[in-house]
MARFIKOL-969280 format. One record per residue (C-alpha): residue in one letter; x negated, y, z negated; residue number from 1. Coordinates in steps of 0.001 Angstrom, whole numbers, plus 500000, padded with zeros to 6 digits. Last residue first. Layout:
<atoms>
(atom 'A'; (X; Y; Z); NUM);
...
</atoms>
This chain:
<atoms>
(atom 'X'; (879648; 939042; 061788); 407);
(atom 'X'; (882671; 938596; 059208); 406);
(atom 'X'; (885883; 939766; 060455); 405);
(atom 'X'; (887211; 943441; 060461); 404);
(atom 'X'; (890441; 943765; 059405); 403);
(atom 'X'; (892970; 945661; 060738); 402);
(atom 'X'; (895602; 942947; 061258); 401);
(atom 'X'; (895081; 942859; 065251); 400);
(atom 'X'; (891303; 942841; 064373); 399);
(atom 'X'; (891914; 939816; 062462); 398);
(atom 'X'; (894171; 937710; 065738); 397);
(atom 'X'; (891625; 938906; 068145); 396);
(atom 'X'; (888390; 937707; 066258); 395);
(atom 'X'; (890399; 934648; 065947); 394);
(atom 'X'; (890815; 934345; 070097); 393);
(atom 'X'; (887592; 935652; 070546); 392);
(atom 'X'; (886441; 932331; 068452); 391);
(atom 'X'; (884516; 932454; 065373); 390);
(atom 'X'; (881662; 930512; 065504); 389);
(atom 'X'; (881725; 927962; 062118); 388);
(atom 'X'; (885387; 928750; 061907); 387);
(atom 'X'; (886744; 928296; 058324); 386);
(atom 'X'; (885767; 931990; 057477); 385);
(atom 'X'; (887386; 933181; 060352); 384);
(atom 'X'; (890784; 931074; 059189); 383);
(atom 'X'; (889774; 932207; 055370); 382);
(atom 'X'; (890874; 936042; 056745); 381);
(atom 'X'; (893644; 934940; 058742); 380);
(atom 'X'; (895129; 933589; 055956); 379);
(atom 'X'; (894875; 936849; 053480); 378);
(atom 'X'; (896572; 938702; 055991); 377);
(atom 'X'; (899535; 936730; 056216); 376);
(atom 'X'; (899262; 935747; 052968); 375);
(atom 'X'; (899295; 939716; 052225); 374);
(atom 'X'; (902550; 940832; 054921); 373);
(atom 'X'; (901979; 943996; 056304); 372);
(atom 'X'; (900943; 942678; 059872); 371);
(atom 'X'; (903347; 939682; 059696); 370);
(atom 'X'; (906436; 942590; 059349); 369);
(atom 'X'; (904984; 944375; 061757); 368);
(atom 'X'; (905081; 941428; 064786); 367);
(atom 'X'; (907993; 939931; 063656); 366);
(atom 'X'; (908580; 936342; 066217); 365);
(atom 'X'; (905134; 936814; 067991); 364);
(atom 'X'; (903007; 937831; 064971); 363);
(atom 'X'; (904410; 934158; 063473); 362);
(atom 'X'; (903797; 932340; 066338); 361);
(atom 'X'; (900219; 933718; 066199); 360);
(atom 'X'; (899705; 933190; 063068); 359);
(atom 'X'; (901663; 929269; 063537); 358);
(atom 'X'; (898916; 928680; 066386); 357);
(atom 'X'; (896104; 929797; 064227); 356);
(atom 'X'; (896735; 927265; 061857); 355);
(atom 'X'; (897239; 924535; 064084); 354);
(atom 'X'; (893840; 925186; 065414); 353);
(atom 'X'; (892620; 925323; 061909); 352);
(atom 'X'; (893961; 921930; 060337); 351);
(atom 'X'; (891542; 922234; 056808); 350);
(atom 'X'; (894599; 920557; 055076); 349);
(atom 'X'; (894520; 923734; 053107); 348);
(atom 'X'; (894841; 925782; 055859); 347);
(atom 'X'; (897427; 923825; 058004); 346);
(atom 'X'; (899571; 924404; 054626); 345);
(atom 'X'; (899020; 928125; 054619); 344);
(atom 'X'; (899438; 928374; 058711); 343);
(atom 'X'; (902705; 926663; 057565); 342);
(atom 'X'; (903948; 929370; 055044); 341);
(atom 'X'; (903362; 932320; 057701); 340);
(atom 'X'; (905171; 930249; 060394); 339);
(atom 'X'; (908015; 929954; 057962); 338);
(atom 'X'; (908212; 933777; 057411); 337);
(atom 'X'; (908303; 935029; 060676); 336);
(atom 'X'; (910949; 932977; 061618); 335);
(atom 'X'; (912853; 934755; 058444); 334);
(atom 'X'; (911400; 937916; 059545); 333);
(atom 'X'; (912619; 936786; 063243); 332);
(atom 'X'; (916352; 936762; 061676); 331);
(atom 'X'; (917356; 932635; 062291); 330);
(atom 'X'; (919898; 932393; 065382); 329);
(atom 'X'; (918351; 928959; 066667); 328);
(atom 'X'; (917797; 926305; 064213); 327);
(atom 'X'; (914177; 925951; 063182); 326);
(atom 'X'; (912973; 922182; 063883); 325);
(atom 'X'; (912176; 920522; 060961); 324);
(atom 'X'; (910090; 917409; 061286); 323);
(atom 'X'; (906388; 918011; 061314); 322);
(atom 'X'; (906937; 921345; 058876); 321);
(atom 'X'; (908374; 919463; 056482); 320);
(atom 'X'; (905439; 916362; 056379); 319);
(atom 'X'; (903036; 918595; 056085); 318);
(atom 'X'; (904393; 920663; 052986); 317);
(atom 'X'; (905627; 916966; 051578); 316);
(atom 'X'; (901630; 916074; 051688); 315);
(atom 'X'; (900529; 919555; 050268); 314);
(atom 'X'; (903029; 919507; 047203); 313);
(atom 'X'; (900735; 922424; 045924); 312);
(atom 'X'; (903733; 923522; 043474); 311);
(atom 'X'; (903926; 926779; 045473); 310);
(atom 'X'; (903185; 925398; 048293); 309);
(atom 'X'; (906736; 923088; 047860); 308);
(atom 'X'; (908284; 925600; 046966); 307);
(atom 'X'; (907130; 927683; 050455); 306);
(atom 'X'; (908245; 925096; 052419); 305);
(atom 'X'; (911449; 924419; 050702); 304);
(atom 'X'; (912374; 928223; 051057); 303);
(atom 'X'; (911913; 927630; 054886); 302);
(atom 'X'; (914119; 925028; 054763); 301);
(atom 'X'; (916807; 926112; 053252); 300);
(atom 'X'; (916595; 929392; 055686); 299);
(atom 'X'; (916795; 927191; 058534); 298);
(atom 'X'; (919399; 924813; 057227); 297);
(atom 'X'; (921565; 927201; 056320); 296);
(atom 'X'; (922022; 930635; 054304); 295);
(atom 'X'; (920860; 934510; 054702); 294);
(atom 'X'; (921400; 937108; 052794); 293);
(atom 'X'; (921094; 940583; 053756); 292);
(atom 'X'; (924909; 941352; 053758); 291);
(atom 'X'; (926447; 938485; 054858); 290);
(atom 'X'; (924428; 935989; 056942); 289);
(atom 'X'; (924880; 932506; 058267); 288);
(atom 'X'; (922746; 929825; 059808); 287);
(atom 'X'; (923417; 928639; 062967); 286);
(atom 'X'; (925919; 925904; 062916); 285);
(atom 'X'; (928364; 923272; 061032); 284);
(atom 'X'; (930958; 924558; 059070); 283);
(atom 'X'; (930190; 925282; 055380); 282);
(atom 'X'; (931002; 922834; 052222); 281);
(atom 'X'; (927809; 920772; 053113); 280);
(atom 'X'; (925819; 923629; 052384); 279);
(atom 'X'; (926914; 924078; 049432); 278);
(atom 'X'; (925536; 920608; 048290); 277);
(atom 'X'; (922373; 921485; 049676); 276);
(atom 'X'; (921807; 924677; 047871); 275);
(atom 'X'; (922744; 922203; 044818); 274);
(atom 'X'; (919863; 919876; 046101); 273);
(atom 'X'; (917366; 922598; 046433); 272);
(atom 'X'; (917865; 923735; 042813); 271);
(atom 'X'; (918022; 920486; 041391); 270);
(atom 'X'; (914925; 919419; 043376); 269);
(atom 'X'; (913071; 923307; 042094); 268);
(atom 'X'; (913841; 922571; 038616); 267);
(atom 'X'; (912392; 919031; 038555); 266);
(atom 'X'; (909845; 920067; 039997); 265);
(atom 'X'; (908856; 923063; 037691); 264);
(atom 'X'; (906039; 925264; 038397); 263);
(atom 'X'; (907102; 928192; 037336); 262);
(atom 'X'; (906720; 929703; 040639); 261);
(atom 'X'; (908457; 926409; 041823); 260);
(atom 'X'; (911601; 927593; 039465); 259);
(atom 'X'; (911540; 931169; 041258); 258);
(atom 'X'; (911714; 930372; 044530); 257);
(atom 'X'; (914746; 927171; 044189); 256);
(atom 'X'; (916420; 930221; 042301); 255);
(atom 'X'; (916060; 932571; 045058); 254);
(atom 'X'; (917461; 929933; 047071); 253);
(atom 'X'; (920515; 929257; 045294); 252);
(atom 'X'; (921415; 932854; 045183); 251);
(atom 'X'; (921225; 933197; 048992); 250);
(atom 'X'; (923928; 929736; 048728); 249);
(atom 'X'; (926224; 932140; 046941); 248);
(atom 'X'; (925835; 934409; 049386); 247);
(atom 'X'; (926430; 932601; 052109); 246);
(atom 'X'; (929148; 930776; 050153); 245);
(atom 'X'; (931280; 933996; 049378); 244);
(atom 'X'; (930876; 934602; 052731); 243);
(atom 'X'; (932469; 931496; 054397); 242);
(atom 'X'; (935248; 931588; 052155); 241);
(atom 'X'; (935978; 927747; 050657); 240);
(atom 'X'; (936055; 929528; 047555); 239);
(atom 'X'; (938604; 932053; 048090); 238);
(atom 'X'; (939555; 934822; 045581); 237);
(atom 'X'; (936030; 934468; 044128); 236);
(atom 'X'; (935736; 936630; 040878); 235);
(atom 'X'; (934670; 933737; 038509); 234);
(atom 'X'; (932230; 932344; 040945); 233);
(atom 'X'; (930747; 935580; 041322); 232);
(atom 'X'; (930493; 936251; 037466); 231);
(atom 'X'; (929278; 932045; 037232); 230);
(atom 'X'; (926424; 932825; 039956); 229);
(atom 'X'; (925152; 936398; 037956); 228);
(atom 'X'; (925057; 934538; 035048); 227);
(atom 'X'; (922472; 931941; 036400); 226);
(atom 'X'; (920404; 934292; 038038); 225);
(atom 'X'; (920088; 936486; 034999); 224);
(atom 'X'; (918818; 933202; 033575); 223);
(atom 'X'; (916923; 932450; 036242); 222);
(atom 'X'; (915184; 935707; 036372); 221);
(atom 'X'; (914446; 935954; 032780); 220);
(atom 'X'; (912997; 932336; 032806); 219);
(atom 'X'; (910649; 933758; 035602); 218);
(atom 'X'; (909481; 936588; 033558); 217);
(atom 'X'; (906054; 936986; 035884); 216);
(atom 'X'; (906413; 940692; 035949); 215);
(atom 'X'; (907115; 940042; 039844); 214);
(atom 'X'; (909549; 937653; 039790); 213);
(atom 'X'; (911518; 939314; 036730); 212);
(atom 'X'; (911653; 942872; 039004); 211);
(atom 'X'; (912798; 940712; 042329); 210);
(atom 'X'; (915639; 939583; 040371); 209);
(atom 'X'; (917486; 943171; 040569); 208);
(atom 'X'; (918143; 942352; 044259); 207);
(atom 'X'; (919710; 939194; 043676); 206);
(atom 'X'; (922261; 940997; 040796); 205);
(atom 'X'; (922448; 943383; 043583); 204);
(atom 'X'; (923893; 940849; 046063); 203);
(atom 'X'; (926272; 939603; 043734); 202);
(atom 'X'; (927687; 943452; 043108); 201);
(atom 'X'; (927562; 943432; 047124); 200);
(atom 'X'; (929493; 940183; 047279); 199);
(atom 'X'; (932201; 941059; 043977); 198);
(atom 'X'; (932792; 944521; 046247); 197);
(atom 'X'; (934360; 946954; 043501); 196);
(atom 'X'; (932324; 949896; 045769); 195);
(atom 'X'; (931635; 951830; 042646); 194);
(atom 'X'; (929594; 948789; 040985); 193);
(atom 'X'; (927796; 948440; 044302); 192);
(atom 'X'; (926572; 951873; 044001); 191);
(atom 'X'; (925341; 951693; 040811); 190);
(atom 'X'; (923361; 948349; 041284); 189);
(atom 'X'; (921788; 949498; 044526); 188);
(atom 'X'; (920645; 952455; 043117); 187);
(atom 'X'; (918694; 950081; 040266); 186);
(atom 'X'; (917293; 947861; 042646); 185);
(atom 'X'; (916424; 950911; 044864); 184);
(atom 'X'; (914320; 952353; 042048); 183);
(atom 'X'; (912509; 949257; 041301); 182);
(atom 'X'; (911650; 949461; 045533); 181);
(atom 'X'; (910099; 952876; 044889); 180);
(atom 'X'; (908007; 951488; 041974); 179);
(atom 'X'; (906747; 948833; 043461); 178);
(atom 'X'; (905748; 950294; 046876); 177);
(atom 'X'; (904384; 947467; 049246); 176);
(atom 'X'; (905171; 948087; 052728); 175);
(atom 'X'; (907399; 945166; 052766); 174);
(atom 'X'; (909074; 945499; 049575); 173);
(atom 'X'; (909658; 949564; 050023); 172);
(atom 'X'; (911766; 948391; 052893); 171);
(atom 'X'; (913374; 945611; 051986); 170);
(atom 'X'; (914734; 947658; 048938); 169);
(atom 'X'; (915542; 950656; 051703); 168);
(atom 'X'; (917244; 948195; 053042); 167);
(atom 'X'; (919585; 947030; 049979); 166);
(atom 'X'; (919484; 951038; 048959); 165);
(atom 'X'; (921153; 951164; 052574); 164);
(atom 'X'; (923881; 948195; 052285); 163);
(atom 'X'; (924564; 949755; 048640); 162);
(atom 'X'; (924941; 953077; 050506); 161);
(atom 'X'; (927861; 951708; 052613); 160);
(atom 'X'; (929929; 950158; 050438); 159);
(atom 'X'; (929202; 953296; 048079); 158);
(atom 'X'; (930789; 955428; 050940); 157);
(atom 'X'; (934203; 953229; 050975); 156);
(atom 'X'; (934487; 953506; 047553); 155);
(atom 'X'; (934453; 956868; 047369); 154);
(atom 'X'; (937354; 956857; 049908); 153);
(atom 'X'; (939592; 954632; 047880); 152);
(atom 'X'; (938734; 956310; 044812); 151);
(atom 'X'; (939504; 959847; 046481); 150);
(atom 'X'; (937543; 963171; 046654); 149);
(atom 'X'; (934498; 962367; 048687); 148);
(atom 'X'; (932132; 964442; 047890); 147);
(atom 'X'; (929572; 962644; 045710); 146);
(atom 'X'; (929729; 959232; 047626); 145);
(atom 'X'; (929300; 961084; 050536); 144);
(atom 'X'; (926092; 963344; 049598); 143);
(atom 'X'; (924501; 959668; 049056); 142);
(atom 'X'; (925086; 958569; 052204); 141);
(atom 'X'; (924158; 961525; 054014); 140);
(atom 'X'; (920739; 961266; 051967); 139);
(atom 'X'; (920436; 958056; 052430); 138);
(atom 'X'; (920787; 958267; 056094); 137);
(atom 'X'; (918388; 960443; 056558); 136);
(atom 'X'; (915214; 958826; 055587); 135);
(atom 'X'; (917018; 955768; 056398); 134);
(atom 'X'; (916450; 956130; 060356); 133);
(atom 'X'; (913091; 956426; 060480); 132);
(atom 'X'; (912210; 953902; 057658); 131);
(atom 'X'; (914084; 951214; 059648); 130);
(atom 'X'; (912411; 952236; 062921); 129);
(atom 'X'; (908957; 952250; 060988); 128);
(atom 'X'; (909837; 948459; 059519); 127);
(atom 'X'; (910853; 946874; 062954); 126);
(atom 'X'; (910927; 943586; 061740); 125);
(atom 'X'; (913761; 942304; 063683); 124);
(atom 'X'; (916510; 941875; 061512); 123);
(atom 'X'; (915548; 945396; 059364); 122);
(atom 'X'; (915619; 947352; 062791); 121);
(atom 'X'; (918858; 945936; 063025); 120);
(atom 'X'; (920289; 946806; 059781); 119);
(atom 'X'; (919027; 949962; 060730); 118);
(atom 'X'; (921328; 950175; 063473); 117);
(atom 'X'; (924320; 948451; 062012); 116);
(atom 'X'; (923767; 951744; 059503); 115);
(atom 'X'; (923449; 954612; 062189); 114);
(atom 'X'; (926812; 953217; 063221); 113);
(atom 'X'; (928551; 953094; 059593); 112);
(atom 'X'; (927104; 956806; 059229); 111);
(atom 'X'; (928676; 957695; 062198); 110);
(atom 'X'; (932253; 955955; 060917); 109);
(atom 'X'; (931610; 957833; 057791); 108);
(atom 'X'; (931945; 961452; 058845); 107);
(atom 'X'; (929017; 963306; 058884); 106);
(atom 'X'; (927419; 964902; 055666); 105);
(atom 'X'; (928590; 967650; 054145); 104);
(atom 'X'; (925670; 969409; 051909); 103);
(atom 'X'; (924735; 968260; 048549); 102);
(atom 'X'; (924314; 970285; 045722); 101);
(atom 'X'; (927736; 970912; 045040); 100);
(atom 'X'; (928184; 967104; 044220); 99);
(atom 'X'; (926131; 967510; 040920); 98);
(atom 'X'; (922649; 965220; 041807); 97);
(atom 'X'; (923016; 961728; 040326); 96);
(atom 'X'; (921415; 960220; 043953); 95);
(atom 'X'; (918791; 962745; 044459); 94);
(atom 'X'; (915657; 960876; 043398); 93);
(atom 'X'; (916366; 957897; 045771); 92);
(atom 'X'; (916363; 960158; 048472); 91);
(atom 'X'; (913188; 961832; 047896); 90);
(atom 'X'; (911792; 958694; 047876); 89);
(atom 'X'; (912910; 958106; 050870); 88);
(atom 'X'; (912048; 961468; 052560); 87);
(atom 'X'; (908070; 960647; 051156); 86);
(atom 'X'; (908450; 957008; 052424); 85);
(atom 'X'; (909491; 958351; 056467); 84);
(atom 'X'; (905707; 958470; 057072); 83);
(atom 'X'; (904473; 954509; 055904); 82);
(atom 'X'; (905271; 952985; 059163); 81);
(atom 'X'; (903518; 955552; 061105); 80);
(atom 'X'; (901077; 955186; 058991); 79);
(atom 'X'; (900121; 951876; 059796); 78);
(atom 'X'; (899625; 952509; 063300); 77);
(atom 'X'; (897517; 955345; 062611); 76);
(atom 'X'; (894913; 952605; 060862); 75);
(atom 'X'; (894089; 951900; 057603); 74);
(atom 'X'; (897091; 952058; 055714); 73);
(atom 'X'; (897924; 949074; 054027); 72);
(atom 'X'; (900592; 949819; 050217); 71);
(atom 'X'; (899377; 947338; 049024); 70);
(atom 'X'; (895529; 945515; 048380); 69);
(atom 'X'; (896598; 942755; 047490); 68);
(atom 'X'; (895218; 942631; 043653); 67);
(atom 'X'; (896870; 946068; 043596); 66);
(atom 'X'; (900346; 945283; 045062); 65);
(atom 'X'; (900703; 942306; 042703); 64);
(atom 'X'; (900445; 944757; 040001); 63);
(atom 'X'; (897540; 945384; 037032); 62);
(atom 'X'; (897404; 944049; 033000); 61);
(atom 'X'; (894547; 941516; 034168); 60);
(atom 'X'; (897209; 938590; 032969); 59);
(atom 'X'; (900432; 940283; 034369); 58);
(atom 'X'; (898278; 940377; 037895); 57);
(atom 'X'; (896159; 936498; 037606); 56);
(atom 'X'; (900221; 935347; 036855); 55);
(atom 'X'; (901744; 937316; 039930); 54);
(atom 'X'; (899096; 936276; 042216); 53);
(atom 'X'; (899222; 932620; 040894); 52);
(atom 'X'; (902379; 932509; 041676); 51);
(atom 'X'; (902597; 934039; 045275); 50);
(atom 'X'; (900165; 931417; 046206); 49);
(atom 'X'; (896523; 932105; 046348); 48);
(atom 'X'; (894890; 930927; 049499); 47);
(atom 'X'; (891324; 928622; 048679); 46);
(atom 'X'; (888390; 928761; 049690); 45);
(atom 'X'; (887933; 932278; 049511); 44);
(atom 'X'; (885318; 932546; 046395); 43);
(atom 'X'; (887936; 933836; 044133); 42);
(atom 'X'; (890650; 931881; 045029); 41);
(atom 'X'; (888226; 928568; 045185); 40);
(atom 'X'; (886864; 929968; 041515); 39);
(atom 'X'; (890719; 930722; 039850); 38);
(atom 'X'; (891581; 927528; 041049); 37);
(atom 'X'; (888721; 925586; 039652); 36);
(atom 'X'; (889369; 927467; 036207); 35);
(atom 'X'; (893141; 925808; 036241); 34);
(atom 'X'; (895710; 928555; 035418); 33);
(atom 'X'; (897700; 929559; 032705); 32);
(atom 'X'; (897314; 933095; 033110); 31);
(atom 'X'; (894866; 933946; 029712); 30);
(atom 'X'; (893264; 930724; 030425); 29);
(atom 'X'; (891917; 931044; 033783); 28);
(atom 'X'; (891080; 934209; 033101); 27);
(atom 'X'; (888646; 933680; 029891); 26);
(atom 'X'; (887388; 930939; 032507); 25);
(atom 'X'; (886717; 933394; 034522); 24);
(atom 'X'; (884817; 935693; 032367); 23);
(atom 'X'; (886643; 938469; 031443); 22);
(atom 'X'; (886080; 942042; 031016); 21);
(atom 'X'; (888995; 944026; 032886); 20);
(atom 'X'; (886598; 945155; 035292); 19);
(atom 'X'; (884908; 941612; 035920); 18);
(atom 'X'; (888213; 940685; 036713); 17);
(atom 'X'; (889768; 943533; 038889); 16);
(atom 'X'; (886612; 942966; 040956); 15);
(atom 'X'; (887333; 939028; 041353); 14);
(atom 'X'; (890646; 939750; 041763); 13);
(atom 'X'; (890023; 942186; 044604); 12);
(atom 'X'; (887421; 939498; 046203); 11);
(atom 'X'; (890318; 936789; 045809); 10);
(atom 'X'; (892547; 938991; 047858); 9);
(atom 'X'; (890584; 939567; 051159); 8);
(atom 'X'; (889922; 942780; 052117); 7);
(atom 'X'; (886953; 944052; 050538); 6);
(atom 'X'; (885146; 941106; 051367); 5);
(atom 'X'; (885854; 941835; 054688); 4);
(atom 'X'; (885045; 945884; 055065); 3);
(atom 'X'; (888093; 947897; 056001); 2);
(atom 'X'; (888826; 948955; 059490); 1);
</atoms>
């Protein structure tokens, strides 16, 4: 168990701070923030958003990851979770090796199996069965792109280890490993180049994005964004194709992400209402998913939510999550990942009970993937601080995280 304060993000900035040398006003102004959000965050009154995280970490000169507290192992649990990372990274080393180095790895349609499988693991939340069965299969993977002595064939391979750098990306993400998962951006980028898939090269141009989001270079992002939409758009052979508008859409969303970060409304409504408009050219249903991306109503919705916490649009936050009802079919990280955004907006609104509900409902739908996740953390930290007695119920929920709450 680690000690509270310890734990919750606005103590690590504080500390990160005062080591850096800055007052924090001198803070406040070298991220472009307000200094009465930089006390509440500090203090614990307040959630950070994924924004200010990244801005308070380029401004200190540290990562996201450190002012979360990344890579959590505390607990056996967690390790087991974080074992299979040292065979990964491994992995991702080896990929240039000389093809004599490798030994002969099974035939493809195996590999293709142990793939849906991960894929999966990665659906569900189940990050140590998706570590478990990558640390192999990237190595297999990778020795089949090398040996295999046609175009045809190689291509065929790389297909299939662009899918597992993509989950090893998720992966490394999730647990919190920077530099591992800026290493499977890059893998995933070669690979999908030899696999002449226009999706997969898409889906690594999305991939790739992540590094801008996190080194704050959100104009970077959209702009890379924004090329990466006309090169797929320029290589569709069928527009009206259900996939190439999945992922299209997926692109769409990151952007709606990235222009709240930068705290542009006007960005973000465009954004949102061209996601919109391609929405309108699918069939009716569940939302879709090619690859890892996902696109509907459900995921549109959820990245709504969090842009609109982003820009601290608290009344439209409340307002969303009173009248959208999650389609049926959504991944349980993606679930996962709307319940996590509304127990932020019940937060701020001071709404505790409903708070705790959407934890819960949110440990429920991807149990590990809300244990590793920081504003999942973070929030039920303030909830026990919000509680004048905590209840057994809250005392429960922080345990369950690995943190110990406040006596």
């Amino acid at each position: 168990m680690t000690d509270t304060d310890d734990a919750r993000i606005g103590a690590r900035i504080a500390a990160h701070r005062k080591m850096a040398g800055y007052t924090q006003r001198g803070m406040a102004e070298r991220a472009h923030l307000s200094l009465g959000c930089v006390r509440k965050v500090e203090r614990g009154e307040r959630l950070p958003t994924a924004g200010v995280l990244t801005a308070v970490a380029r401004a200190l000169r540290t990562t996201v990851e450190d002012l979360s507290g990344q890579p959590y192992r505390h607990e056996p649990r967690d390790d087991r979770a974080h074992a299979p990372i040292t065979a990964v990274r491994a992995a991702l080393r080896h990929w240039d090796l000389p093809a004599d180095w490798f030994t002969p790895p099974r035939p493809l349609p195996a590999l293709r199996a142990d793939l849906r499988t991960a894929s999966a693991h990665r659906l569900a939340g189940r990050l140590t069965q998706l570590g478990t069965v990558l640390a192999g299969l990237l190595e297999e993977l990778t020795a089949a792109v090398h040996l295999r002595e046609t175009e045809p064939e190689r291509a065929q391979a790389a297909r299939l280890l662009a899918l597992a750098y993509d989950l090893t990306h998720t992966l490394t993400y999730r647990l919190g490993y920077p530099d591992l998962r800026g290493q499977a951006e890059d893998r995933l980028r070669w690979a999908a180049g030899l696999s002449g898939d226009p999706l997969l090269r898409a889906l690594a141009d999305y991939k790739r994005v992540e590094a801008f989001k996190s080194a704050h270079e959100y104009d970077a992002g959209l702009r890379a964004l924004a090329v990466a939409r006309e090169q797929l758009v320029a290589s569709a052979p069928a527009p009206d194709d259900p996939a190439f508008l999945t992922v299209l859409g997926g692109m769409r969303l990151r952007e709606v992400t990235i222009a709240a970060r930068m705290y542009d409304p006007d960005a973000t409504a465009h954004h949102l209402d061209e996601a919109r408009r391609l929405l309108r050219r699918l069939p009716p249903g569940e939302d879709r998913r090619h690859h890892s991306l996902v696109f509907g109503t459900g995921n549109l919705a959820i990245h709504e939510l969090q842009a609109r916490l982003e820009l601290q649009h608290m009344p439209e936050a409340e307002h969303l999550i009173r009248t959208t009802r999650l389609p049926g079919g959504l991944p349980p990280t993606r679930v996962s990942a709307w319940h996590v955004n509304a127990a932020r907006a019940h937060l701020a609104a001071d709404k505790r009970e409903r708070a705790l509900r959407a934890l819960l409902q949110a440990r429920r739908a991807a149990p590990q993937t809300t244990r590793f996740k920081p504003m999942a953390r973070d929030a039920a930290l303030l909830l026990t601080m919000k509680y004048r007695r905590t209840t057994e119920e809250v005392r429960a929920l922080t345990s369950w995280f690995g943190l110990e709450p406040p006596a």
